[in-house]
C-alpha positions as CSV (number, residue, x, y, z in Angstrom):
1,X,118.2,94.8,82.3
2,X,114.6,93.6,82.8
3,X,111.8,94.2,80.0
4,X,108.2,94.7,79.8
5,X,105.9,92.2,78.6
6,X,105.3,95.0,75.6
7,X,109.4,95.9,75.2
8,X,109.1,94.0,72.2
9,X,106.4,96.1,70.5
10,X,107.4,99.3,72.1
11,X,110.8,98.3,69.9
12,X,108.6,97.6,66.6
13,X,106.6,100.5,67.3
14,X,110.1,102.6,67.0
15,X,109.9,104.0,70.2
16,X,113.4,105.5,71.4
17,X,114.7,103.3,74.2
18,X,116.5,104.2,77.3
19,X,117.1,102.0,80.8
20,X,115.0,103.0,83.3
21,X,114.8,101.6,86.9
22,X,116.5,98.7,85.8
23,X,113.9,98.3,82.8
24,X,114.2,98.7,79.1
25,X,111.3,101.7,78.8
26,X,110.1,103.4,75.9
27,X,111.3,107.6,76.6
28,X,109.7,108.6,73.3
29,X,107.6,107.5,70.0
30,X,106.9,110.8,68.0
31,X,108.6,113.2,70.2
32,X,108.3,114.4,73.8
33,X,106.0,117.7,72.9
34,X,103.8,115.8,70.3
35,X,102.8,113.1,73.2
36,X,102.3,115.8,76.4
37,X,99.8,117.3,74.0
38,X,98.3,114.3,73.0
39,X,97.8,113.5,76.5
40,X,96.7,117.0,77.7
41,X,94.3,117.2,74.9
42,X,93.1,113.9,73.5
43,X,94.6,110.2,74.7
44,X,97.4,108.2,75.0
45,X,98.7,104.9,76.5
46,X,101.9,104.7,79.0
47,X,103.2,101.3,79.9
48,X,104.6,101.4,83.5
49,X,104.7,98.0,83.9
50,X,108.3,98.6,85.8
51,X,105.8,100.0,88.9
52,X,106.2,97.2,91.9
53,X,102.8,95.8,93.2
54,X,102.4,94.1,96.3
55,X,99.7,92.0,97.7
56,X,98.8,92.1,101.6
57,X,96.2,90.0,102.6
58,X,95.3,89.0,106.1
59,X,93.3,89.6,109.5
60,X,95.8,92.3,110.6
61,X,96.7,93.3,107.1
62,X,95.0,96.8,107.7
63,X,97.3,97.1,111.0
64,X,100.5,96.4,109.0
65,X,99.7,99.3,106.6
66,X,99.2,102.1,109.3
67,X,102.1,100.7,110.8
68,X,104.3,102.1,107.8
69,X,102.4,104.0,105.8
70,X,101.9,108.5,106.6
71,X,98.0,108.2,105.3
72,X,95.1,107.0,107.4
73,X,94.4,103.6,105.6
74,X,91.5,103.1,108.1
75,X,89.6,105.5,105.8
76,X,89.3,103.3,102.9
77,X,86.6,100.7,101.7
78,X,86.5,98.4,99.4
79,X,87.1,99.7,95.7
80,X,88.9,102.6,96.9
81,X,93.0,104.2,96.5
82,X,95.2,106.6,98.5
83,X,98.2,108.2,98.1
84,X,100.5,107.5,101.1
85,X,104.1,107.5,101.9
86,X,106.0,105.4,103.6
87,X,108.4,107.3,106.2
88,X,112.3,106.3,107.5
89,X,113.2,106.9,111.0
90,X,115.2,109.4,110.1
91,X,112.4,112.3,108.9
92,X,113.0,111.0,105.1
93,X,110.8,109.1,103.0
94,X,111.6,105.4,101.8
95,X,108.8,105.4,99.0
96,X,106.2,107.4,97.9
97,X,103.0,105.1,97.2
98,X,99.2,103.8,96.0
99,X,97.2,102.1,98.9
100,X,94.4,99.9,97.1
101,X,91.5,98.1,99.2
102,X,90.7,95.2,97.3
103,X,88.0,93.7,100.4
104,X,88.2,94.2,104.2
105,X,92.0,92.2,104.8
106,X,93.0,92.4,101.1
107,X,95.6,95.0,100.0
108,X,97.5,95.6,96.7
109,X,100.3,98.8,97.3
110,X,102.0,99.9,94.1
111,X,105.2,101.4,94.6
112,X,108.2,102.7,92.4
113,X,110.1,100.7,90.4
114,X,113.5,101.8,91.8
115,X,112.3,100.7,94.9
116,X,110.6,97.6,95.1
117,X,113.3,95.5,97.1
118,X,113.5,98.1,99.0
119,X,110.2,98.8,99.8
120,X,109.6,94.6,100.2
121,X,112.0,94.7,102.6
122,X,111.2,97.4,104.7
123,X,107.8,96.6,104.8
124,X,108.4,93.3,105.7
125,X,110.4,94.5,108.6
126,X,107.6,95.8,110.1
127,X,104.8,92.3,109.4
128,X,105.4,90.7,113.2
129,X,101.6,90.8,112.3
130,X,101.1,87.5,110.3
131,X,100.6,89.3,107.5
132,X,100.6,87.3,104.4
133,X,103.0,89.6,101.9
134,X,103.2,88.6,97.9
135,X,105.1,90.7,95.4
136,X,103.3,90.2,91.8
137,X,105.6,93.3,90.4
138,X,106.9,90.7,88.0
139,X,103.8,89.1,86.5
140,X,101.7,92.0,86.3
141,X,101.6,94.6,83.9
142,X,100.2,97.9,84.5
143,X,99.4,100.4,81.4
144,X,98.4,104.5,82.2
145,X,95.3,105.8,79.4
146,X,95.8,108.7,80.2
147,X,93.6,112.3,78.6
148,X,90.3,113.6,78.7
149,X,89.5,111.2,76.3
150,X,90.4,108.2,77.8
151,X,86.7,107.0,79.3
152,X,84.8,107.4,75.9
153,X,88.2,105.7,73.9
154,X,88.1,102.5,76.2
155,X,84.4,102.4,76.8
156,X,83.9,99.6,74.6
157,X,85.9,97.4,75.9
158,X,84.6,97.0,79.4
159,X,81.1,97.1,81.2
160,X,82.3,99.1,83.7
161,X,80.8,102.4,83.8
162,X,84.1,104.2,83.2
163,X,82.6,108.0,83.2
164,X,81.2,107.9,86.4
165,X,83.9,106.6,88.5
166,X,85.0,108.8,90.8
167,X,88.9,109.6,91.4
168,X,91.1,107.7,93.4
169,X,88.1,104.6,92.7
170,X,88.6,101.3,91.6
171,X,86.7,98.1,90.2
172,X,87.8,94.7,88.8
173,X,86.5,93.1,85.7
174,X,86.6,91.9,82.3
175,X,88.3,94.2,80.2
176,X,89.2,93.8,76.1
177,X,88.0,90.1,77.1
178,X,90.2,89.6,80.0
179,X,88.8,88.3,83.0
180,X,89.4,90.0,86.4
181,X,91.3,93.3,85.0
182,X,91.9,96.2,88.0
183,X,90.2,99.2,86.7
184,X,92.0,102.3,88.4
185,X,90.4,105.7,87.8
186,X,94.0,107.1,88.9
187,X,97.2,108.9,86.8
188,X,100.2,111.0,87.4
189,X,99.6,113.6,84.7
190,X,96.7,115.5,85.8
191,X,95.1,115.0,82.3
192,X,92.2,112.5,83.9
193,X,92.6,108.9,82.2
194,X,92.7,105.3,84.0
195,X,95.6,102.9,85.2
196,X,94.9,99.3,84.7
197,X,96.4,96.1,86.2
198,X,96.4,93.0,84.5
199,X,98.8,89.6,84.1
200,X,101.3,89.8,81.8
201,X,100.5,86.8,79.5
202,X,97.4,89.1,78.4
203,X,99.7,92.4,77.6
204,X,99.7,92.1,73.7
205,X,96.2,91.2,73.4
206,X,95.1,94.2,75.5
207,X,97.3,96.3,73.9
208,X,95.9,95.6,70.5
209,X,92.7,96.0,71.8
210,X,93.1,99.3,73.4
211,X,94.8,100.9,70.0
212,X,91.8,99.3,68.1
213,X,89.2,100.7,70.3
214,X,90.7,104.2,70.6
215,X,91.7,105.0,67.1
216,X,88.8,106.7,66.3
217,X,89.8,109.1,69.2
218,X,93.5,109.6,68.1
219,X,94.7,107.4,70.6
220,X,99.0,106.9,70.9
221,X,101.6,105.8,72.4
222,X,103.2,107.9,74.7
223,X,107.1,107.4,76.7
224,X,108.6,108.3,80.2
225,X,110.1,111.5,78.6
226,X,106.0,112.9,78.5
227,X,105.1,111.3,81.7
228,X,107.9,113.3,83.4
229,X,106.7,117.0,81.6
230,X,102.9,116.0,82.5
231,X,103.3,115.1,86.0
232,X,105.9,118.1,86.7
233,X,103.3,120.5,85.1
234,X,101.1,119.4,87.9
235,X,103.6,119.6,90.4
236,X,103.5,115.8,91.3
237,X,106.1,114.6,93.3
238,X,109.2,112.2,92.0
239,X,110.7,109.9,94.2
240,X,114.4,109.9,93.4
241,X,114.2,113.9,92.2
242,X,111.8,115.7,94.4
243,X,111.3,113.5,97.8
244,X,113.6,110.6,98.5
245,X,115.4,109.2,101.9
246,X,116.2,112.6,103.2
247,X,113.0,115.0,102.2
248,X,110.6,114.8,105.4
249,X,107.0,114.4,103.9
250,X,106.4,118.1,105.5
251,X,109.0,119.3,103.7
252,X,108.0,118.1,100.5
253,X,103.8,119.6,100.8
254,X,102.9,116.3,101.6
255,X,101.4,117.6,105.2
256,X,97.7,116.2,103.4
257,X,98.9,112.7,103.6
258,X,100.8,112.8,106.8
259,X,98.2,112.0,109.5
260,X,98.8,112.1,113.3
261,X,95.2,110.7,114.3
262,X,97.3,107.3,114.0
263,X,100.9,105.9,115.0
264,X,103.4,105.2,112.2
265,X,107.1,105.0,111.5
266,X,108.7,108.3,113.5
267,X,105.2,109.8,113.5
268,X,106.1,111.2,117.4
269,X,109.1,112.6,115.2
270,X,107.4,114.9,112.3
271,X,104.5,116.1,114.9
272,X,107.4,117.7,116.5
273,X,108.4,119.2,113.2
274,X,105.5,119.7,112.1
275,X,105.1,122.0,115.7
276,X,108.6,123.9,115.3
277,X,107.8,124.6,111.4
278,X,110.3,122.9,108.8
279,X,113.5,125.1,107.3
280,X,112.9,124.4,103.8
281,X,110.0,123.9,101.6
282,X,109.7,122.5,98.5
283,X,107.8,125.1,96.3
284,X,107.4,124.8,92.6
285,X,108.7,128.4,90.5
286,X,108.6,129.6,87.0
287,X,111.6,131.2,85.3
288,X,111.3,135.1,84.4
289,X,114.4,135.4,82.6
290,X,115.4,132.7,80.3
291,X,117.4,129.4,81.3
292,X,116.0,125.7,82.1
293,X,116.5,124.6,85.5
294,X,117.8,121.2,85.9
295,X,117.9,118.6,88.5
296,X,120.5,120.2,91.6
297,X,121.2,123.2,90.0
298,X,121.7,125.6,93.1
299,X,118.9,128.1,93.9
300,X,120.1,131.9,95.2
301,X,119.2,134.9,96.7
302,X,120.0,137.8,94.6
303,X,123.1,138.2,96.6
304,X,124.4,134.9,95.0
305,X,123.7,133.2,98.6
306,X,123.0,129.6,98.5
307,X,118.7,129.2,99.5
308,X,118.2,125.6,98.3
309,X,118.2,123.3,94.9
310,X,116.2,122.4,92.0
311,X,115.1,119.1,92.7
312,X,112.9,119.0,88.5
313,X,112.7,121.0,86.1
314,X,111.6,121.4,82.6
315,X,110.5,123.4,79.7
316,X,106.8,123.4,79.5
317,X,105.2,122.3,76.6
318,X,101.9,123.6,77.6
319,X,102.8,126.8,78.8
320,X,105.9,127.4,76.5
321,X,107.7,127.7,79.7
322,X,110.4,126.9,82.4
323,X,109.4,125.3,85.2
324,X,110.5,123.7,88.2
325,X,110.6,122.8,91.8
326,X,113.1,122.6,94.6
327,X,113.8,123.1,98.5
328,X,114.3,126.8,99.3
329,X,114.9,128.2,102.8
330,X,111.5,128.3,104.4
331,X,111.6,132.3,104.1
332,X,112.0,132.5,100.4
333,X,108.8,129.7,99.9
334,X,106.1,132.5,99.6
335,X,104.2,132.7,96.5
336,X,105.6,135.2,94.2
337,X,109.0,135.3,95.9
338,X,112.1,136.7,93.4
339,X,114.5,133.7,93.7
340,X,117.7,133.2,91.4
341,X,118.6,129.7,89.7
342,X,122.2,129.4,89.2
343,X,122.7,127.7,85.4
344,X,126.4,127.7,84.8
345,X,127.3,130.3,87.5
346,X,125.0,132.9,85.6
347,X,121.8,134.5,88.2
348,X,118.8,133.5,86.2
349,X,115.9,135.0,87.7
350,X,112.3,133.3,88.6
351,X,109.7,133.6,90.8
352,X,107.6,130.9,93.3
353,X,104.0,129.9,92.0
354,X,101.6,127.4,93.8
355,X,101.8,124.5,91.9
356,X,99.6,122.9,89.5
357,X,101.5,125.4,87.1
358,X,98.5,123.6,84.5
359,X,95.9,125.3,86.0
């Protein structure tokens, strides 16, 4: 099992410790509802170091991207981040991802952690464009400050003008003394907040320094357990629960970064579904009765019928209620639609909302 270059004082920090992606990760410190608030209300620091980051740099670097990638990289400068997906020939998804422009032929991609070989090498299938490919996942740390506190908590510690960046922005710089830090005005919890990339050997020091700095704003520590409440609240996709090698990106609401102005991997093949309409949908639904939905419990009609599967699901902390998503039959996805989750062969009803269910 790998660590993080902060395993050691997530362990001294007494955080509860579970493997993760083939990573020793921190799940909780104080407890699972504790953190989601902290985050939703005030600031707290995630290490996802375990993310994979690759490095694409040359002339036809930009070429290499739209080969594999759904989004329309061609619309980024420098300083600026999509979300993309990279799509199988088969209508599934290999990995859902971050596209960063560093300069003109200078890419960084940050993809899951469960699926960095797999990513490297399918990627790399792809490079007969001279592309020079470099995966820094192991030296580089990354750590989520996530909350609507996060800009005025880290403010000291950078000359970047964190406030005003704008989402989905980036810029590099010195950061808690550290030279040539990526700034990311990014997150997957929908709280607002700032990812930042840095090398490993500088992880303690910038750990300290963030905790220092954002103390007088209540700053914490906060474990995968949170991250996964926070991001489902939003209705964010996971790769592994709610998209993976068999969920076309249509499929999964993830028409907005599927662009046919460009050629990609089986592109001809999801314009033609996206034409004929897809089967199922994933749509995210809130429990009426009670019961918490869990990953692949079956989803029913109320004739017991079989429509689909809970791909997440929780209890939320902010709404004090159960939530989840999954792939229904494409006639059940409309909003508002009485659908039955089967939890231990009992009919528990629920209803489809629009996700963010954190409005």
């Amino acid at each position: 099992m790998k660590n993080t270059a902060l395993t050691e004082v997530h362990i001294k920090e007494g955080a509860k410790m579970v493997p993760f992606a083939g990573y020793n990760m921190p799940v909780q410190y104080a407890g699972i509802n504790a953190e989601h608030e902290t985050v939703r209300n005030g600031v707290g620091v995630f290490d996802v170091s375990h993310m994979g980051e690759f490095i694409l740099k040359g002339e036809k670097a930009l070429d290499l991207i739209q080969q594999v990638t759904s989004n329309d990289a061609s619309k980024l400068y420098d300083g600026k981040v999509q979300y993309s997906c990279l799509p199988n020939k088969d209508g599934g998804i290999v990995d859902d991802l971050l596209v960063y422009r560093i300069d003109e032929k200078t890419y960084m991609l940050v993809v899951n952690a469960s699926n960095i070989e797999k990513d490297w090498n399918w990627i790399s299938g792809f490079n007969t464009f001279g592309v020079d490919m470099k995966d820094i996942s192991d030296r580089t740390s990354l750590l989520a400050i996530q909350g609507p506190k996060a800009a005025e908590a880290l403010q000291s510690l950078t000359e970047i003008d964190l406030a005003s960046m704008e989402y989905y922005s980036f810029k590099k710089g010195k950061f808690a003394g550290v030279d040539n830090v990526v700034v990311s005005a990014t997150g997957y919890t929908g709280a607002g907040g700032f990812e930042i990339y840095f090398e490993n050997q500088y992880a303690e020091q910038i750990w300290e320094a963030i905790f220092k700095a954002g103390a007088p704003f209540g700053i914490k520590p906060i474990g995968l357990g949170a991250r996964d409440t926070l991001r489902l609240e939003m209705g964010f996709c996971l790769y592994g629960n709610d998209i993976d090698d068999t969920t076309s990106p249509l499929e999964a609401g993830l028409g907005w970064v599927t662009k046919f102005s460009k050629e990609f991997t089986n592109s001809a093949a999801l314009q033609q579904q996206k034409q004929d309409g897809v089967k199922r949908k994933l749509v995210g639904f809130e429990m009426i009765d009670r019961g918490i939905p869990r990953h692949d419990y079956p989803i029913v009609d109320a004739d017991g019928n079989v429509i689909g599967k809970v791909t997440s699901g929780t209890q939320s902390p902010s709404l004090q209620k159960a939530i989840g998503m999954g792939y229904v039959k494409t006639e059940f996805a409309k909003e508002s639609t009485e659908i039955f989750i089967s939890i231990r062969d009992n009919k528990i009803k629920a209803k489809v909302v629009k996700p963010p269910f954190n409005k």
